[in-house]
C-alpha positions as CSV (number, residue, x, y, z in Angstrom):
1,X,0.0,0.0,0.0
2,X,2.8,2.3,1.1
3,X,4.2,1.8,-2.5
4,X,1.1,2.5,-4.1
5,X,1.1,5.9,-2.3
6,X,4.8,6.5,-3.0
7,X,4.4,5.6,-6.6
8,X,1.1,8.0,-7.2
9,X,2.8,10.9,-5.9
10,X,5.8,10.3,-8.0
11,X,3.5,9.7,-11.0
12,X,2.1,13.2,-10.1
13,X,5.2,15.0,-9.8
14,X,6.7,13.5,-13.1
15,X,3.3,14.9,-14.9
16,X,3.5,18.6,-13.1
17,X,7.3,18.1,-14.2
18,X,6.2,18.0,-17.4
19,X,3.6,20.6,-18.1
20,X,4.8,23.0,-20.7
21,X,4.0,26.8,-20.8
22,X,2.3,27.9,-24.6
23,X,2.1,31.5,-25.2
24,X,-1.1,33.1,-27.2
25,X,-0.1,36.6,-28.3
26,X,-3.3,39.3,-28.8
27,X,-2.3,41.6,-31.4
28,X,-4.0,43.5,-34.4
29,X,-7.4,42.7,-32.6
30,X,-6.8,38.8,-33.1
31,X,-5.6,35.9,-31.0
32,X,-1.9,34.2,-32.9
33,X,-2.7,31.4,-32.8
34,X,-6.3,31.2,-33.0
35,X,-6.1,27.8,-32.5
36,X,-4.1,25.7,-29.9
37,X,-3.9,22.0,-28.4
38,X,-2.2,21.7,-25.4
39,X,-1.6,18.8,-22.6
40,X,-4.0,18.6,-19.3
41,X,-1.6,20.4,-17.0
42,X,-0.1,22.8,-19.4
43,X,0.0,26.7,-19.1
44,X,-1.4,28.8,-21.7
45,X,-0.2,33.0,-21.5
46,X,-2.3,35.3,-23.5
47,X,0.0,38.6,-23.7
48,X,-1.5,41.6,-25.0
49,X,0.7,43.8,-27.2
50,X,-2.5,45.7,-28.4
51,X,-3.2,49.4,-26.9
52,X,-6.8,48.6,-25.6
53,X,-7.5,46.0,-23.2
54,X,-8.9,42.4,-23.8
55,X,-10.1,39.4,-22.6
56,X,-9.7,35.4,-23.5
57,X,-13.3,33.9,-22.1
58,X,-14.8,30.5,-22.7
59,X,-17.8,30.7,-20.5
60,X,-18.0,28.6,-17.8
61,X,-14.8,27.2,-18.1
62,X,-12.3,30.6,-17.8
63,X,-12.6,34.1,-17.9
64,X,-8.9,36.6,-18.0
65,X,-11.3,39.4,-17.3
66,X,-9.8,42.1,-18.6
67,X,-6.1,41.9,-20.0
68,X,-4.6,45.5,-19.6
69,X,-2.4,46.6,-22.8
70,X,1.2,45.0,-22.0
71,X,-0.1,42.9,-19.4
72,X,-0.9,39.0,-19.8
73,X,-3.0,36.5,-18.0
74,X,-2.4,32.3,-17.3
75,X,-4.6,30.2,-17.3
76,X,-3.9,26.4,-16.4
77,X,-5.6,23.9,-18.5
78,X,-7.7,21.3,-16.3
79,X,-10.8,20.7,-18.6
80,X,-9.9,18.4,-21.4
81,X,-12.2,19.1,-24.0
82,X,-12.5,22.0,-27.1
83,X,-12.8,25.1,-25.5
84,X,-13.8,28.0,-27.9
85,X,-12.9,31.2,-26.4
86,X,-13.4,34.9,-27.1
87,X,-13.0,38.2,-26.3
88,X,-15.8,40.0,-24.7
89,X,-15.0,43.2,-25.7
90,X,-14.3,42.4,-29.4
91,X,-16.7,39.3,-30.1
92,X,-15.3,39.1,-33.4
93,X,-11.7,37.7,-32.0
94,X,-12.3,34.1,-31.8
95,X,-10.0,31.6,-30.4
96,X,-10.3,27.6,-30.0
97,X,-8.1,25.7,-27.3
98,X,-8.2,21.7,-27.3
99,X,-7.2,20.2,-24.4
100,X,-5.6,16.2,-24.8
């Protein structure tokens, strides 16, 4: 039993070990790239280099609020699934992230 236990936390380190960090850029009032799959685990950075705020929002699942110009905002991916996304100031921006 005491194995088990030791094993499963290793198991969980090695996967947190692992996660990667994927950066989504906001600039000329669209999300590069629109599209991204990531691991369960990973980061995902949306950085704005616009000059008016934004926001990266898949409802119920996350919302960045709003993303000041120059500022980003992390999200950690838990939901695996398709998750489109968009910004609620600017509906026409339209991201998709896929979670594995």
């Amino acid at each position: 039993m005491l194995a088990l236990v030791v094993f499963s936390a290793l198991e969980g380190n090695a996967a947190e070990a692992a996660a990667q960090t994927h950066m989504v850029v906001i600039e000329g009032f669209k999300f590069n790239p629109a599209t991204l799959t990531v691991n369960r685990g990973d980061r995902i950075v949306w950085r704005n280099k616009d000059l008016v705020p934004h926001t990266a929002t898949s409802h119920g699942v996350f919302d960045s609020r709003s993303i000041a110009p120059g500022s980003s905002w992390t999200y950690v991916a838990r939901k695996v699934g398709t998750l489109p996304y968009v910004c609620t100031f600017h509906p026409t921006m339209q991201g998709s992230l896929t979670v594995e």
